[in-house]
N, C-alpha and C positions, 0 to 999 in steps of 0.2 A: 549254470556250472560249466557245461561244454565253451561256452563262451569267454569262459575265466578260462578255463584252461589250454583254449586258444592264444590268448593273450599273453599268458605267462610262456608259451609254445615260444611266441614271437619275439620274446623278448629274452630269448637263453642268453645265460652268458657264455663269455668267448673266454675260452683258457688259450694261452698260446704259450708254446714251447720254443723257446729260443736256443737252449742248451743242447746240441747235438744238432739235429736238422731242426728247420723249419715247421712248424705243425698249428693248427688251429684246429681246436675240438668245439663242437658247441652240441649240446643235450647230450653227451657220449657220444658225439660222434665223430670221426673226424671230415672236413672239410678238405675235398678237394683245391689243391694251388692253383694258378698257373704254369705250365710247364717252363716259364718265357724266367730265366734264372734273373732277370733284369728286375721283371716285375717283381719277384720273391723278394728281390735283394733292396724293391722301393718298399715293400710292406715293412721288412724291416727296420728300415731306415724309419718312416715314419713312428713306428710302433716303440723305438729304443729312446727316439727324442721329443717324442710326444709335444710337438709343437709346430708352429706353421713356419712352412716353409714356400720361399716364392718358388713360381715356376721355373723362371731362368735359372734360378739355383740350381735344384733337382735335373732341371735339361742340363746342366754342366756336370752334378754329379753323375749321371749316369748314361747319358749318349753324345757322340760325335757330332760335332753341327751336321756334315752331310749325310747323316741317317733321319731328317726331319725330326729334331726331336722331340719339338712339342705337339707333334701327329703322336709320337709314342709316347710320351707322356699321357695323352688323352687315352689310348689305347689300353696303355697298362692301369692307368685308372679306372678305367670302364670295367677289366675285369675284379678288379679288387674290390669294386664297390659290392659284386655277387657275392664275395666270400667274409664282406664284414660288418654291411648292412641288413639290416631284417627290414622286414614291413611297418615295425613301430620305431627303430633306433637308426639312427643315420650316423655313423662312425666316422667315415672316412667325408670330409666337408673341403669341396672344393670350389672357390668365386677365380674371376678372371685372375684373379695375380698368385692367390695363394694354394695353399692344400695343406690341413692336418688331418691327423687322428684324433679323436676323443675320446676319452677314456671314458667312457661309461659303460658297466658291467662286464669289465676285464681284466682277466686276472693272468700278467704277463711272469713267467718261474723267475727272472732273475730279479724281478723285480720284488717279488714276495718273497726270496733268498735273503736280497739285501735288508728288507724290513722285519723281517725274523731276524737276521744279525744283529742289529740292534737293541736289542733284549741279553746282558749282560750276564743271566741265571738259566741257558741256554744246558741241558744236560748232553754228557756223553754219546748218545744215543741216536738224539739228532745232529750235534753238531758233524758225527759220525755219515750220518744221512746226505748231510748238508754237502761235507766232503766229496762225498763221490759225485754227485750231479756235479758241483763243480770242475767235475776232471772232461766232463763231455768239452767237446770244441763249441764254442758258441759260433749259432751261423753255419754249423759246418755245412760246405756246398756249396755257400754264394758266393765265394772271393770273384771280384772282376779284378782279375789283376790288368786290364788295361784302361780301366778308371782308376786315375790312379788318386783323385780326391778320396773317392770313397772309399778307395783300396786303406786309405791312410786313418780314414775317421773309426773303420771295422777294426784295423791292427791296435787301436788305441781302446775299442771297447772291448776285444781280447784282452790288452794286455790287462785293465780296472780287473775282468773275473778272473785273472791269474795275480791280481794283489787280493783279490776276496776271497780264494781257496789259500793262498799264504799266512792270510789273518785268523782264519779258520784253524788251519794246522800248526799254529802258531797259540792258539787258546786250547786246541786238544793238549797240546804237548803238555803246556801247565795248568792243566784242568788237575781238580784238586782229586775228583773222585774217579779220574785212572790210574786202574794202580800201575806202581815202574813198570814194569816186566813190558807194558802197554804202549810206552811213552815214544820207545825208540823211533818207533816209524814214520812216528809225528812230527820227532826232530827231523829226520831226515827230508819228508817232507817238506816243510818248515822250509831247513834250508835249499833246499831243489829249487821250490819257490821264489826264492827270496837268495840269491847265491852272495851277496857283498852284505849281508846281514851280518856283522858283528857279531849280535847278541846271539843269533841262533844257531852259529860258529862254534861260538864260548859255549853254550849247552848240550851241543850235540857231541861236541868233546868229552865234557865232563858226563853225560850218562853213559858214552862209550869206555871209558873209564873206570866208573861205578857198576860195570858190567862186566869188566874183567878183559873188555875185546881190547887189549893194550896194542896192537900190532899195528888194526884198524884205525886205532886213534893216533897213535904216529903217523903212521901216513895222509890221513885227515889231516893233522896239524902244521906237515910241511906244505901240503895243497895248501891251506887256507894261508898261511904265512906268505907264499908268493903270490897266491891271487889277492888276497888283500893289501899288499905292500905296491903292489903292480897300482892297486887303482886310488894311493894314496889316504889309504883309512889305518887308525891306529889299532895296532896290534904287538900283541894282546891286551883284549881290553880291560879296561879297568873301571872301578865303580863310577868314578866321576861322569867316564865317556856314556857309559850308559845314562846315570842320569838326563847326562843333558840330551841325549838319543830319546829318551823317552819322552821331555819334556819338549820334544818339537813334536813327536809322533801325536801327544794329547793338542798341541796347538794347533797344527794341522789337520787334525782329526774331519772335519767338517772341509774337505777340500773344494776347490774350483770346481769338478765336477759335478758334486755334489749341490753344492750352492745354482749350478746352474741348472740341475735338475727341478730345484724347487724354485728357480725363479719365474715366474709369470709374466707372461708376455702376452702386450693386450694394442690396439690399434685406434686412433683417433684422427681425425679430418680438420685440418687446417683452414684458415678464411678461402685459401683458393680451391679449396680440395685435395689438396696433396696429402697423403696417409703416411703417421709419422707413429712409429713403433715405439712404444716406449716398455721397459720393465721393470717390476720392483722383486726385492726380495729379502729377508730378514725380519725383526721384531725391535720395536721400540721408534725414541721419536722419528719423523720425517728425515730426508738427507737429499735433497737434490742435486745432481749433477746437470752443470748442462753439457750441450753435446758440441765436442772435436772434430775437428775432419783428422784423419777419418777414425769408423767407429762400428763395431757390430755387436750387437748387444750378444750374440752367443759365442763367437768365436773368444771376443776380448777376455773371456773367463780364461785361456789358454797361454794369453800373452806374457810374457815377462814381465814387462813392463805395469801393465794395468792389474796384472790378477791378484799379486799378494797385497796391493793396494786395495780394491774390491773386496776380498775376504774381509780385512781388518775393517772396513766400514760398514759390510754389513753383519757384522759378529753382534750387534747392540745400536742396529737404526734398523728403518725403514727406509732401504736405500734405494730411491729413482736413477733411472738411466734413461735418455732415451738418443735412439739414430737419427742425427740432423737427415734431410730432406737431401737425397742425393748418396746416404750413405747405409750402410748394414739391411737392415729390415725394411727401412721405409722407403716409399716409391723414388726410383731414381729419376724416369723421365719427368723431369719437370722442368716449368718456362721461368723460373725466379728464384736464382740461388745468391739473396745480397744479404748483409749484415740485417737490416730490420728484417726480412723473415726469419732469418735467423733470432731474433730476441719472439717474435711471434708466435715462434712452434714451442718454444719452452713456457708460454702463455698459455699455450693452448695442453700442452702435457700436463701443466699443475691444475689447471680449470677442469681437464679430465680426470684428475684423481680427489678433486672436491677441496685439496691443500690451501689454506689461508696466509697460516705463517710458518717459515720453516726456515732451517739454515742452505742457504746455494753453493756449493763447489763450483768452482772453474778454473780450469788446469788449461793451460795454452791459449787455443782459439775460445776457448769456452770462458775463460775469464773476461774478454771483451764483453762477450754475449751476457 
């Protein structure tokens, strides 16, 4: 028994607070950081995108070439490995090229925020809960405002929990079981949130109205009239505009982000040795693309170009991607970047996924291939 419960000792889970400061607790407790705001600010990094990243990457997000940065790389790794590996579980996995996190018995707040939001029967009480954590700053403390990659990637995973408290306060307002008296705050939140929102424009007028505050709601509606006129949205709205508002918000619903959260990214070895990153993501038949120069299997969820394409194919396939030899994820140094490695590595992506028959994409360089 002492021995069991050694074991189960070793093996706590890791709660980590992302929402306000930085914190990791494990058995109640909490875990000392690093003081080094770099290192906190690599924990986080790994821990929000929970996927491997190269080294050179990570050296570019977050130090100067003349600061040695893959000396501090190793450094800030070495400490992190203290605060998230135990004696049985190895979290934090780093080989010469790469380094992730693994999720194994972790339980990250914005992340079990976001998977409770999804439950559609969601009461007053929490969603009320829900609320307020959301108002904490995520990260707060780490900005490197002179990284300015990183600076950029943190400002975008702000800005996702300030569309996740807007969605929030946007389901309180017309939550069936508050009563009016309850609603106002919600709109206004709502729109604080969400300031070129039409719809929650049009509601927050009308309960200001239905409230009697007529004075308020006049000067609300000359605001909104120039700020939405300014940024070229129709006003005031009308049933139509909403519909078709709403009808992109359910098709979009499932965005870039989101898809790349769940996409899986896994690593294979070519005839010469070259490691060529491929990802899949979605449900139903197979869908191969092959790969363009150029190409990164995480960023392209981001691009104009590539992402609303990506969404629609993987909404009803099992959509392949993977980085030619030279590009995104997979090894760039390499002695052989001609047309037949090129048909080779995508040989080698489908042999790795077990795929027999399937349909192939190829857009540009990729339709030679």
């Amino acid at each position: 028994m002492a021995a069991t419960r050694l074991f189960l000792a070793a093996i706590a889970m890791l709660t980590i607070q992302t929402l306000g400061e930085l914190t990791v607790h494990s058995g109640g407790e909490v875990l000392p950081l690093p003081a080094s705001k770099k290192t906190r600010a690599l924990l986080a990094y790994l821990l929000l995108t929970m996927r491997p990243h190269r080294r050179d990457r990570l050296c570019e997000l977050f130090w100067e070439v003349p600061d040695d940065p893959r000396g501090a790389l190793r450094w800030s790794l070495s400490k992190l490995r203290r605060v998230v590996n135990d004696a049985v579980t190895e979290r934090l996995v780093a080989d010469r090229e790469r380094v992730r996190f693994v999720d194994i018995d972790v339980e990250i707040d914005i992340r079990a925020i976001t998977t409770r939001l999804e439950q559609r029967s969601l009461g007053v009480e929490e969603l009320c809960q829900i609320a307020v954590r959301l108002q904490e700053p995520l990260l707060d403390g780490i900005d490197l405002p002179n990284q300015e990659q990183f600076q950029s990637w943190l400002t975008a995973e702000r800005q996702d929990v300030l569309n996740l408290g807007s969605r929030v306060a946007q389901r309180l307002a017309l939550h069936a079981d508050l009563p009016p008296g309850q609603t106002l705050r919600w709109y206004k939140a709502w729109l604080a949130a969400d300031p070129f929102n039409t719809q929650a424009g049009a509601q927050l007028l009308f309960q200001l109205r239905q409230l009697g505050q007529d004075a308020e709601a006049a000067a609300l509606a000359r605001e909104l009239a120039v700020r939405f006129c300014h940024a070229g949205l129709e006003w005031p709205v009308t049933a139509s505009t909403e519909r078709r508002r709403d009808q992109r918000e359910s098709e979009t619903l499932i965005g870039a982000r989101q898809l790349l959260a769940h996409q899986t990214i896994q690593f294979c070895s070519a005839a010469d040795g070259v490691r060529i990153a491929y990802g899949s993501v979605g449900e139903g038949p197979p869908l191969v693309k092959a790969a363009n120069w150029l190409s990164h299997l995480e960023l392209d969820w981001d691009a104009p170009i590539w992402s609303p394409l990506f969404r629609e194919l993987a909404r009803d396939h099992f959509f392949v991607r993977y980085d030619e030899r030279g590009n995104g994820l997979s090894d760039w140094d390499v002695s052989d970047i001609s047309f037949d490695v090129f048909v080779t590595d995508l040989e080698t992506v489908v042999d790795a996924l077990g795929l027999e028959r399937f349909p192939l994409l190829g857009i540009s360089q990729g339709a030679a291939v």
